[in-house]
KEDO-233231 format. One record per residue (C-alpha): residue number from 1; x, y, z; chain. Coordinates in Angstrom, 1 decimal, padded with zeros to 4 digits. Last residue first. Layout:
BEGIN
ATOM   pos        u        v        w   unit
ATOM   NUM        X        Y        Z      A
...
END
This chain:
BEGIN
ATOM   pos        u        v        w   unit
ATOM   438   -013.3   -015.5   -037.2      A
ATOM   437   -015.6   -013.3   -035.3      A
ATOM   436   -015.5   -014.7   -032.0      A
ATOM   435   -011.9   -014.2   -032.2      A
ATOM   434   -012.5   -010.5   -032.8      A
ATOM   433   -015.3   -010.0   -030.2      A
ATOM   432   -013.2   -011.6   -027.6      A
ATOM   431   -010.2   -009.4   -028.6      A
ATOM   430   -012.3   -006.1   -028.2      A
ATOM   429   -012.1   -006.2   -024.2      A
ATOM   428   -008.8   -006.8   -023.9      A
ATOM   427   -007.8   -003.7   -026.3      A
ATOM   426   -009.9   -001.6   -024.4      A
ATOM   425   -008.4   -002.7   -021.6      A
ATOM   424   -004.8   -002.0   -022.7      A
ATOM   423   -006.0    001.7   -024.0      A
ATOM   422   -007.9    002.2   -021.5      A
ATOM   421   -004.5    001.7   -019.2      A
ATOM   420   -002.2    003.5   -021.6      A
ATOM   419   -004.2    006.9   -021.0      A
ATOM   418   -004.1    006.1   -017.2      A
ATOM   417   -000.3    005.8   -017.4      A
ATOM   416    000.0    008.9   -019.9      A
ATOM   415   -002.2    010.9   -016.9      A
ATOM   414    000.0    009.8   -014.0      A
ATOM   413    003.4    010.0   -015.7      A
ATOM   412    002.0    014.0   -016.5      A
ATOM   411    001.3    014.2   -012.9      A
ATOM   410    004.0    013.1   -011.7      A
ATOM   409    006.4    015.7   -014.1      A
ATOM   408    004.5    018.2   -012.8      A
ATOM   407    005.1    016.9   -008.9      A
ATOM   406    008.8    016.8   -010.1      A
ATOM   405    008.8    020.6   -011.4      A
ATOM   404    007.4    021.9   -008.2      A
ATOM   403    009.4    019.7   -006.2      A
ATOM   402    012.7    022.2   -006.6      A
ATOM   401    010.4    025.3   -005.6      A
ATOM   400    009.6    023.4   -002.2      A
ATOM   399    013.6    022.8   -001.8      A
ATOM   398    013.9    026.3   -002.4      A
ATOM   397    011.5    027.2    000.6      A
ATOM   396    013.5    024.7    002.8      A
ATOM   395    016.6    027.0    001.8      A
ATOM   394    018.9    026.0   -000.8      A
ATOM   393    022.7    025.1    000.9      A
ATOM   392    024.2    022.9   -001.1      A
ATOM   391    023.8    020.5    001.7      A
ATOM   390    019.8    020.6    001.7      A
ATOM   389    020.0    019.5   -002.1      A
ATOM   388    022.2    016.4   -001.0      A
ATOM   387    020.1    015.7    001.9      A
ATOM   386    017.1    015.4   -000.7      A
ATOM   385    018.7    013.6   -002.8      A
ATOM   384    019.9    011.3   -000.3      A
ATOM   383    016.6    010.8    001.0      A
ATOM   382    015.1    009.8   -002.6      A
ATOM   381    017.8    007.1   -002.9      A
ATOM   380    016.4    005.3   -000.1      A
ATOM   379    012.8    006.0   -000.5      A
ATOM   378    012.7    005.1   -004.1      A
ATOM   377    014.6    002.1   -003.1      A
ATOM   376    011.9    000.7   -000.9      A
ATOM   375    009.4    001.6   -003.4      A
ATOM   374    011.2   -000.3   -006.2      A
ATOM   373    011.8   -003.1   -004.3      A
ATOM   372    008.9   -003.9   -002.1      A
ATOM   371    005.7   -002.7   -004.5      A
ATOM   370    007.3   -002.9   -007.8      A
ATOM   369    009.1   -006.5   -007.3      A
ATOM   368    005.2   -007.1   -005.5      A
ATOM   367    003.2   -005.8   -009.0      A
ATOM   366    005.6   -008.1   -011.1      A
ATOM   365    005.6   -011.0   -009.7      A
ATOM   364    001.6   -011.1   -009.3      A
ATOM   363   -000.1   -008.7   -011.0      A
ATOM   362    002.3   -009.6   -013.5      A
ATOM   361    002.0   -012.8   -014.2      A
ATOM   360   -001.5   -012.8   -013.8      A
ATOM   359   -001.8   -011.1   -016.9      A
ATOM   358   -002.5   -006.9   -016.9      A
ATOM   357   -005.7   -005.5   -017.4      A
ATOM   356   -006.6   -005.1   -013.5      A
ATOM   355   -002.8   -003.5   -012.9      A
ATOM   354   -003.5   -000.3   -013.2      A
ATOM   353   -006.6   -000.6   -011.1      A
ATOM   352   -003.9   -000.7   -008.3      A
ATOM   351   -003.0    002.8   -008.8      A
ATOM   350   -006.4    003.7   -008.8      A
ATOM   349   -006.8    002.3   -005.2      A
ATOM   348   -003.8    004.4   -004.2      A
ATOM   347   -004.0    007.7   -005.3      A
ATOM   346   -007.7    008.1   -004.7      A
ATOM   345   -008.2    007.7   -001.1      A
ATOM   344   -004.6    006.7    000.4      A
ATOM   343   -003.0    009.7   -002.0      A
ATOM   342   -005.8    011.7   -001.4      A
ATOM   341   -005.7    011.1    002.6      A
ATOM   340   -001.9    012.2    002.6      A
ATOM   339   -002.0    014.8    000.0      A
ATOM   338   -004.7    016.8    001.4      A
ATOM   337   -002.9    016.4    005.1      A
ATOM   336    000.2    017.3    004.2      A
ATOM   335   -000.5    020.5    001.9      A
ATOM   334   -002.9    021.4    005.2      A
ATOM   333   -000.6    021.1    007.8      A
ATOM   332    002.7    022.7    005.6      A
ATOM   331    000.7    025.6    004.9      A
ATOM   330   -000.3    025.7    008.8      A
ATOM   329    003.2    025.2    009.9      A
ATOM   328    005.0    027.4    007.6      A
ATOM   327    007.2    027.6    003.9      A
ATOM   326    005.3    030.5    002.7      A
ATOM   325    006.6    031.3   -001.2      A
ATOM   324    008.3    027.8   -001.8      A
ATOM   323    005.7    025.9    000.0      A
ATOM   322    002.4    027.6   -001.4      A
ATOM   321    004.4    026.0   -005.1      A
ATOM   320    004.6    023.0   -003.2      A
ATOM   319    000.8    022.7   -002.4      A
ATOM   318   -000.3    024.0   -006.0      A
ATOM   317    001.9    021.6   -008.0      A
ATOM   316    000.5    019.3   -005.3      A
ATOM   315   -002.7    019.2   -006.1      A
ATOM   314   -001.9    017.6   -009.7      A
ATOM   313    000.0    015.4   -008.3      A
ATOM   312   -003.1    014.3   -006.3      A
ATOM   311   -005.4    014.8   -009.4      A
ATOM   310   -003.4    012.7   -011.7      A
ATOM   309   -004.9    009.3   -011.0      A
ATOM   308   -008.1    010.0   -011.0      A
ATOM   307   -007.6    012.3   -014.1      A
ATOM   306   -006.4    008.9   -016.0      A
ATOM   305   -008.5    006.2   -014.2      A
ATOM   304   -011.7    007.8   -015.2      A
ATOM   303   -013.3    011.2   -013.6      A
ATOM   302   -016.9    009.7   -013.2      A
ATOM   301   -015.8    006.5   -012.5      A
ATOM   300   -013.0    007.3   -010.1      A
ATOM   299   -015.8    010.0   -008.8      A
ATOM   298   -018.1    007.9   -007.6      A
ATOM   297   -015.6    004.8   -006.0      A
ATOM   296   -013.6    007.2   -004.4      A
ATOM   295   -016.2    009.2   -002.7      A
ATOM   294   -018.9    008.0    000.0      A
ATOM   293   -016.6    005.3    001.3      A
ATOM   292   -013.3    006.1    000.3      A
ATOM   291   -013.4    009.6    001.1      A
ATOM   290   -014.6    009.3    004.8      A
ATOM   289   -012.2    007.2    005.5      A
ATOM   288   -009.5    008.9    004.4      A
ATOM   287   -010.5    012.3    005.8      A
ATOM   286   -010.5    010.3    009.2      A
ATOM   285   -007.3    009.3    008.4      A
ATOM   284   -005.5    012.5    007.6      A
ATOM   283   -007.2    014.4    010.2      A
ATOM   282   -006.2    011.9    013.0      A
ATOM   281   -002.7    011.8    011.7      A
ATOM   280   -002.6    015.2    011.5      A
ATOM   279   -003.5    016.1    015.1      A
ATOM   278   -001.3    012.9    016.1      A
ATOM   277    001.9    015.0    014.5      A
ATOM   276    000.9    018.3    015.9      A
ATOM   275    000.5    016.4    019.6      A
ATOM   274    003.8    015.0    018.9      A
ATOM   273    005.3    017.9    018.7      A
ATOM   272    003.9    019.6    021.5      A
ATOM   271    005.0    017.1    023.9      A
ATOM   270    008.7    017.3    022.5      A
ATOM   269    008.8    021.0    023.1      A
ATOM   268    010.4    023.7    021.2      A
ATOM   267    007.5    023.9    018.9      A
ATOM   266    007.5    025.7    015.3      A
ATOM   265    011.4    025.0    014.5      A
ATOM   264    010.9    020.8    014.5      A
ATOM   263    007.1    021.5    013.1      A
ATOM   262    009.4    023.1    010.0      A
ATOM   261    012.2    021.1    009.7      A
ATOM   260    010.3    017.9    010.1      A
ATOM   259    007.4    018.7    007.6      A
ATOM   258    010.0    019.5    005.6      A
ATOM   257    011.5    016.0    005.9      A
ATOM   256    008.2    014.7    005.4      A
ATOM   255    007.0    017.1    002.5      A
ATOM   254    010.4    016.0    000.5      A
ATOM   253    010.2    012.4    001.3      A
ATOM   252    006.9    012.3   -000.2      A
ATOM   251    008.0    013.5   -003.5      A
ATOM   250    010.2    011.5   -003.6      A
ATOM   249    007.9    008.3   -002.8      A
ATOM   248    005.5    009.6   -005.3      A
ATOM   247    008.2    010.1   -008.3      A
ATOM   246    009.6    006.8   -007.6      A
ATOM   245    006.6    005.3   -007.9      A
ATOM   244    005.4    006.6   -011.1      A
ATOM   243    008.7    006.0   -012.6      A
ATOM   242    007.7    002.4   -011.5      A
ATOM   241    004.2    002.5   -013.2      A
ATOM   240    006.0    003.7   -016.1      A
ATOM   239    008.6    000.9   -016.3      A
ATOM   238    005.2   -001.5   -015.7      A
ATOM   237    004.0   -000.3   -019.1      A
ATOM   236    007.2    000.2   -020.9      A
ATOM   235    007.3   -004.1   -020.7      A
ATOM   234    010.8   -005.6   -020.7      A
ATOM   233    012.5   -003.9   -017.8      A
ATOM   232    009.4   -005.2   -015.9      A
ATOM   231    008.5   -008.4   -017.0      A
ATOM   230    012.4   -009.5   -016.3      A
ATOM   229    012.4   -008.4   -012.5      A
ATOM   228    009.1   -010.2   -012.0      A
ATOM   227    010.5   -013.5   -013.7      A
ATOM   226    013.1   -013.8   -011.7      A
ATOM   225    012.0   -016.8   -009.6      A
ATOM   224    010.7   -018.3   -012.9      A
ATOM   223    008.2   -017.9   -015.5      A
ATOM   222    004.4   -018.8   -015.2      A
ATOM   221    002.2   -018.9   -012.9      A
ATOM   220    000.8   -021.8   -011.0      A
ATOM   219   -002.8   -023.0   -012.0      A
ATOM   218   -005.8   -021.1   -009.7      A
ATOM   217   -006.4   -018.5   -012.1      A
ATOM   216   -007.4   -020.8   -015.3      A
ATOM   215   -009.9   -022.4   -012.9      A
ATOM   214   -011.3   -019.4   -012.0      A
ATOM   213   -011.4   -017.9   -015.8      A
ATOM   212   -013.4   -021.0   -016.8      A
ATOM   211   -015.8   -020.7   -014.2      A
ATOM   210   -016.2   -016.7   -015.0      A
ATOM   209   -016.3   -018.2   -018.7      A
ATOM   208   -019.3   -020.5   -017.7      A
ATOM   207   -021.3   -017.8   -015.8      A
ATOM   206   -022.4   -019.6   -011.9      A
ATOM   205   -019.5   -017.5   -010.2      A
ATOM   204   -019.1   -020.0   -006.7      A
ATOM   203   -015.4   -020.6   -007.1      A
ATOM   202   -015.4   -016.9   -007.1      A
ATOM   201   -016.7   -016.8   -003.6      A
ATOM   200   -014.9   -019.9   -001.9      A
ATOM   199   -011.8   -017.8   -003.3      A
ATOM   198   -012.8   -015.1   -001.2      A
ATOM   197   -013.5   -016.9    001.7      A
ATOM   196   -010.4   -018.5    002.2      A
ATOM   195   -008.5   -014.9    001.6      A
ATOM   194   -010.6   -014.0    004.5      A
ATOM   193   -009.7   -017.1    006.5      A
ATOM   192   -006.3   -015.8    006.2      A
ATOM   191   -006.7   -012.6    007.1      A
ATOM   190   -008.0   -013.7    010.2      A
ATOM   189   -005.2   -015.3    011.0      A
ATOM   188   -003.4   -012.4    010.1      A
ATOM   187   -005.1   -010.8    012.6      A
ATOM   186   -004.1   -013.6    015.5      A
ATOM   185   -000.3   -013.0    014.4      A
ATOM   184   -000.8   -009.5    016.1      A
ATOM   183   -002.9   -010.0    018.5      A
ATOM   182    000.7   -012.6    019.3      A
ATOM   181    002.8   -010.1    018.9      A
ATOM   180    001.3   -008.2    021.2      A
ATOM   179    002.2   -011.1    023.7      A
ATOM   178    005.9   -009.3    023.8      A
ATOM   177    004.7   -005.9    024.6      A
ATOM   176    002.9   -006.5    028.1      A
ATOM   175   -000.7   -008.4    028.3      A
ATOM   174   -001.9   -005.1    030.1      A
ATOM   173    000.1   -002.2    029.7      A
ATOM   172    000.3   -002.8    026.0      A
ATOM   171   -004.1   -003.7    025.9      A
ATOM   170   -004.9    000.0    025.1      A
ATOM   169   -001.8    001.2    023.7      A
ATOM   168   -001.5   -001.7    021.3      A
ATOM   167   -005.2   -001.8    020.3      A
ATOM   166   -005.4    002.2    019.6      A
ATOM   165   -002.6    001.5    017.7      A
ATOM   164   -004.3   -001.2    015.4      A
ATOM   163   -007.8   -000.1    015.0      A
ATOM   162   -006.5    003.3    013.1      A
ATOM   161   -005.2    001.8    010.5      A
ATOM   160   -007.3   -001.1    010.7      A
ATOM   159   -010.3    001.7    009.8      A
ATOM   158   -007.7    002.5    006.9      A
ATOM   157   -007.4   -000.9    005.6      A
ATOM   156   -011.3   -001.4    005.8      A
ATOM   155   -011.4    001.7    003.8      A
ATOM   154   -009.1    000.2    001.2      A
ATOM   153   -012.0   -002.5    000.7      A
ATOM   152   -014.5    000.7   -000.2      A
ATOM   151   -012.4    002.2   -002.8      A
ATOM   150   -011.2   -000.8   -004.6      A
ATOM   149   -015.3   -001.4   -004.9      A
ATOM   148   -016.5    000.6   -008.2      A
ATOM   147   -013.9    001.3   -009.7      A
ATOM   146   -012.5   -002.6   -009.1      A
ATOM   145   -015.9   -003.9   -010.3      A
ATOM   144   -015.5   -002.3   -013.4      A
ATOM   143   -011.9   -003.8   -014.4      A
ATOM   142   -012.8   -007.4   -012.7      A
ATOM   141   -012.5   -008.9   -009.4      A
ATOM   140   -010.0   -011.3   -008.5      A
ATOM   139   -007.1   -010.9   -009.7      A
ATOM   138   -006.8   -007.1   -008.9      A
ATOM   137   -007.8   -008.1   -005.5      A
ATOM   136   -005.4   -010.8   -005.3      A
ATOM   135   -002.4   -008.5   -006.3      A
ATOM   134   -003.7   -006.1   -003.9      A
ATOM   133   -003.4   -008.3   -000.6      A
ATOM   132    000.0   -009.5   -002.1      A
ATOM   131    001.8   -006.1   -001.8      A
ATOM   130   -000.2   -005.5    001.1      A
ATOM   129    001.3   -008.5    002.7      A
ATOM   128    005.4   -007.8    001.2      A
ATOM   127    004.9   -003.5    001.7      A
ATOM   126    004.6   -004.6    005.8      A
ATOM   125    006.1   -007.5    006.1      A
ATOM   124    009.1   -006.0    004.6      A
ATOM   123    009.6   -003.1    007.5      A
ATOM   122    008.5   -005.7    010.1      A
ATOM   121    011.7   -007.6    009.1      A
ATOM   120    013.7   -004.6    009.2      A
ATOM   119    012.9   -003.4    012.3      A
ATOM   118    012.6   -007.3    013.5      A
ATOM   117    016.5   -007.8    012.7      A
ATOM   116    017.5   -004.2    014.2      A
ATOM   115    016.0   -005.2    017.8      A
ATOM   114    017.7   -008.6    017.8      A
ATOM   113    021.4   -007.3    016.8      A
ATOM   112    020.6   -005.2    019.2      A
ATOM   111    021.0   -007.8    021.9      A
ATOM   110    018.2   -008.0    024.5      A
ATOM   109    017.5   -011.2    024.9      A
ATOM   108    015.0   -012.2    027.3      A
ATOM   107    013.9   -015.5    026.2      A
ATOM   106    010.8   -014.0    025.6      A
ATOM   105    012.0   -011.8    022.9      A
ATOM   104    012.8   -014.9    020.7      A
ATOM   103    009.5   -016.7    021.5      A
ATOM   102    008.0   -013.9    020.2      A
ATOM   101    009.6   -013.6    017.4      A
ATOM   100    009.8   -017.1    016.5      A
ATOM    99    005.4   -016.6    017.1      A
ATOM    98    005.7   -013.7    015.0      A
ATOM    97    007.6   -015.4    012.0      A
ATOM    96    005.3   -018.4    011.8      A
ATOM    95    002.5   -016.0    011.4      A
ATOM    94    004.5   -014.5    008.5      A
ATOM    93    005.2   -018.0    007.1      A
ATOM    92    001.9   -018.5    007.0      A
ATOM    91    000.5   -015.6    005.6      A
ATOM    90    002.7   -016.5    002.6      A
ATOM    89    002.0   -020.6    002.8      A
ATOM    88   -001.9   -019.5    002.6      A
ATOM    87   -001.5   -017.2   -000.6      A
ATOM    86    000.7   -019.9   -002.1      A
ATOM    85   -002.0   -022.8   -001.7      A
ATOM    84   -005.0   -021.4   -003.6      A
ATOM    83   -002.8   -019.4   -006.0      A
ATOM    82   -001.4   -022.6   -007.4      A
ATOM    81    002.1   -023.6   -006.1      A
ATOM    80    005.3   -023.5   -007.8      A
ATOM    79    005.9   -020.5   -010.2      A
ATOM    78    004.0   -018.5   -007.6      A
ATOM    77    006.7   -019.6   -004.5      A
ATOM    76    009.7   -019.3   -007.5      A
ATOM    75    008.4   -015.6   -007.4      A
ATOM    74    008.2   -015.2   -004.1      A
ATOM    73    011.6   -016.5   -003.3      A
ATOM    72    013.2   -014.1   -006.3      A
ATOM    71    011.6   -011.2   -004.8      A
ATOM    70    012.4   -011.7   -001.2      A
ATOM    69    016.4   -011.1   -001.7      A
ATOM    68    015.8   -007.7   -002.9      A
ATOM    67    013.0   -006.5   -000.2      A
ATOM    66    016.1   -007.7    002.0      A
ATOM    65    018.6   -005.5    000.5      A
ATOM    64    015.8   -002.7    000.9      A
ATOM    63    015.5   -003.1    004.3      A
ATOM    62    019.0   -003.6    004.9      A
ATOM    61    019.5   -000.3    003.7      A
ATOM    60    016.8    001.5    005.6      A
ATOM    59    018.4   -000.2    008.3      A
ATOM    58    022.0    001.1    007.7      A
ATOM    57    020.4    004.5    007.5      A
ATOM    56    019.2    004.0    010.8      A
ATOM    55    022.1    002.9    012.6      A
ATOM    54    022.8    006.5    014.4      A
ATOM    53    019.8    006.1    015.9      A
ATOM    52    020.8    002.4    017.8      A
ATOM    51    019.5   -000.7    017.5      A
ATOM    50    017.2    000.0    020.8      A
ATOM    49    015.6    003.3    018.8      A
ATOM    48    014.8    001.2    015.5      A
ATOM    47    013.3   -001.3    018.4      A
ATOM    46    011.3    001.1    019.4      A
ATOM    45    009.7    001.8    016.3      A
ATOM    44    009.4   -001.7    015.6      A
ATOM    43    007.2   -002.0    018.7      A
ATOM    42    005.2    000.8    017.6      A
ATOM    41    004.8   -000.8    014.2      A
ATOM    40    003.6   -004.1    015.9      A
ATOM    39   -000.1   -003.3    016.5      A
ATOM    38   -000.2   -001.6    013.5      A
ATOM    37    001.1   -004.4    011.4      A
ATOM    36   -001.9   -006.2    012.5      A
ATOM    35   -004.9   -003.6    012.5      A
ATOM    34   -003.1   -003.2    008.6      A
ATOM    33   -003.8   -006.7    007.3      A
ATOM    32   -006.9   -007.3    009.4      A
ATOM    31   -008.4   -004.0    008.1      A
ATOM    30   -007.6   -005.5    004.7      A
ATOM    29   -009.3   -008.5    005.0      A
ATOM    28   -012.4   -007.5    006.8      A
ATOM    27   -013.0   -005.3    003.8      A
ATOM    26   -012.2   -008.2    001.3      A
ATOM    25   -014.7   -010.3    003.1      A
ATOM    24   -017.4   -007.7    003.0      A
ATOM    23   -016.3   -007.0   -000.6      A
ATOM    22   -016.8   -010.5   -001.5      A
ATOM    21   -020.1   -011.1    000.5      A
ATOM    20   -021.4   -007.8   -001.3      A
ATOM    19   -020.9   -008.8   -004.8      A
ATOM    18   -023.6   -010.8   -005.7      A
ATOM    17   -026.4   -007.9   -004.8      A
ATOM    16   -024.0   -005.0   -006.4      A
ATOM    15   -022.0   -002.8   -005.0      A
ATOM    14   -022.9    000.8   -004.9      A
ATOM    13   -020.7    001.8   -001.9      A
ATOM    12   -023.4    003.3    000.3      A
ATOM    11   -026.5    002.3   -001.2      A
ATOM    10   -025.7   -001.0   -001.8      A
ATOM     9   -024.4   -001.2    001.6      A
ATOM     8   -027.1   -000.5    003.2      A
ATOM     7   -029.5   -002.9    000.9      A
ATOM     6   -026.9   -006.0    002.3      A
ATOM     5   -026.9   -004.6    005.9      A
ATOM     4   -031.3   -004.4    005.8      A
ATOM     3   -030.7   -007.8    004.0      A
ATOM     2   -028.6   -009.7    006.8      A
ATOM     1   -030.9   -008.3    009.4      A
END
């Protein structure tokens, strides 16, 4: 049995023999990760409501004032402890979290001080454990396994994507809101045993500089708590990967708040509404899924890291441009859901290749200041800009014709990035041979 799902695989996801325990893992991994925020985003939602609507901004603030105060923390954590014990104290902590929580809400208070606290808390854990789930991927397998494979393990996030809410609303009514938190903490548990796994897996590689390599991995990293901060203003590699960032998470404030305006004006009703919006979401992630299994891995070698990356701004130029001159539902529906599912296909696990050829440091520190900070303030600052071009009165078509020249300018970040990328491995791989050779 084991073989007939070992030889499926292998024709599905072309792995290779020693490699399909560690993406099995990994895929369990991730759809543990996202099955478990899943099951609590609903509950954050909610709470977002009990803190009050007209607090929102203030908690997209304090999220990002928190993603702030984390990044020092975790980077003294990985200056401290070898990756073998900080990845467990991480998921820890965050299980720890859940059960305080839960104890918390069973007490029955009901203060909304309490509900805007876990909105903002579940709104870190969230970028803070995927953060870290792709740091250790990128550390752990190599530039060519990673086109290969980073496809496949981000289906497994995707399939817990969809595992999560279908989890809450089917067992909600059952074991009541508060004891979701504990499925919820039982996932990450899970998690953990995956990350376990994994490292039982490379400590396994039988090639002496694979061994070598391991051990060298599993030492504390260098630099202090903020070192992550200082590897990126210093290094025009990780500035471009954040310019990349911004650019996506603008960009994708612009289609959601038009996407807003325009399903807000297509239905009156509230029922309707939210049967547009769980249309698309089911389109969006079973496109998903189906890309990254039979797709992403395929044509991110074929296409390289450089077009893979560029093709979903790329797209865009088109789907804003269709915007500005028709600015309706079924333009909107299908410019949403094509970027959606090619940003989680494509976008995302090439993105994350970036950061294959770059020093632990840095996948580390680094990749998570990008991951909660930057993002988190993308989507901050982006809102306001596009609030501010609303209140100078352009029309939602004009604010389509404003993107145009952004999404350009994405893809053009994207392409130089994946450019710089070959070049950095390229450079990696030839500095063997040259110290061999002297």
């Amino acid at each position: 049995m084991r073989e007939r799902v070992s030889l499926w695989l292998r024709r599905l996801t072309n792995v290779r023999p020693d490699e399909v325990s560690a993406l099995a893992w990994a895929f369990v991994y991730h759809f543990a990760l996202l099955c478990g925020y899943y099951i609590v985003r609903p509950i954050r939602d909610e709470m977002g409501v009990a803190g009050g609507v007209e607090n929102l901004q203030w908690l997209f603030l304090g999220t990002f004032l928190a993603m702030l105060a984390i990044v020092p923390v975790f980077g003294w954590l990985t200056s401290r402890f070898s990756r073998r014990r900080f990845l467990p104290y991480a998921y820890l902590f965050f299980i720890a979290n859940l059960l305080l929580f839960f104890l918390w809400f069973r007490s029955g208070v009901t203060h909304a001080h309490a509900a805007r606290v876990f909105f903002i808390w579940v709104s870190v854990f969230n970028l803070f454990v995927v953060s870290v789930f792709w740091s250790f991927m990128t550390d752990i397998f190599s530039e060519t396994q990673s086109k290969r494979l980073f496809g496949p393990i981000a289906a497994g996030g995707s399939l817990g994507a969809l595992a999560g809410p279908v989890v809450a609303g089917g067992l909600v009514t059952v074991v009541g809101v508060t004891n979701l938190l504990l499925i919820s903490a039982a996932f990450l548990a899970l998690a953990l045993v995956c990350v376990q796994r994994l490292l039982a897996w490379q400590s396994r590689l039988k090639d002496a500089d694979a061994q070598q390599a391991v051990e060298e991995r599993e030492r504390p990293l260098a630099g202090g708590p903020w070192a992550g901060i200082r590897l990126v203003v210093t290094s025009p590699y990780l500035l471009g990967i954040c310019v990349f960032i911004l650019l996506y998470t603008t960009l994708s404030t612009f289609l959601y708040f038009q996407q807003a305006e325009i399903v807000r004006d297509s239905f009156s009703d509230s029922a309707q509404r939210t049967a547009v919006f769980a249309a698309m979401d089911f389109a969006v992630n079973a496109l998903t899924l189906t890309l990254q299994v039979f797709v992403t891995g395929r044509l991110v070698v074929r296409l390289g890291v450089p077009w893979a990356l560029g093709l979903v701004p790329l797209l865009l130029i088109v789907g804003f441009s269709a915007l500005a001159l028709a600015p309706v539902l079924g333009v909107l529906i299908v410019v949403q859901v094509l970027r959606r599912s090619g940003n989680y296909a494509l976008t995302k696990p090439t993105r994350e290749m970036l950061y294959v050829v770059l020093n632990r440091e840095e996948k580390y520190k680094a990749k998570n200041f990008i991951d909660t900070a930057i993002y988190r303030g993308g989507d901050a600052v982006s809102a306001w800009f596009f609030a501010g071009i609303r209140g100078l009165g352009l029309a939602l078509g004009q604010t389509a014709l404003v993107a145009v020249p952004l999404a350009a300018l994405w893809a053009w970040v994207a392409f130089r990035l994946g450019k710089q990328h070959d070049r950095l491995l390229t450079k990696s791989r030839s500095r063997p041979r040259k110290e061999a050779s002297t």
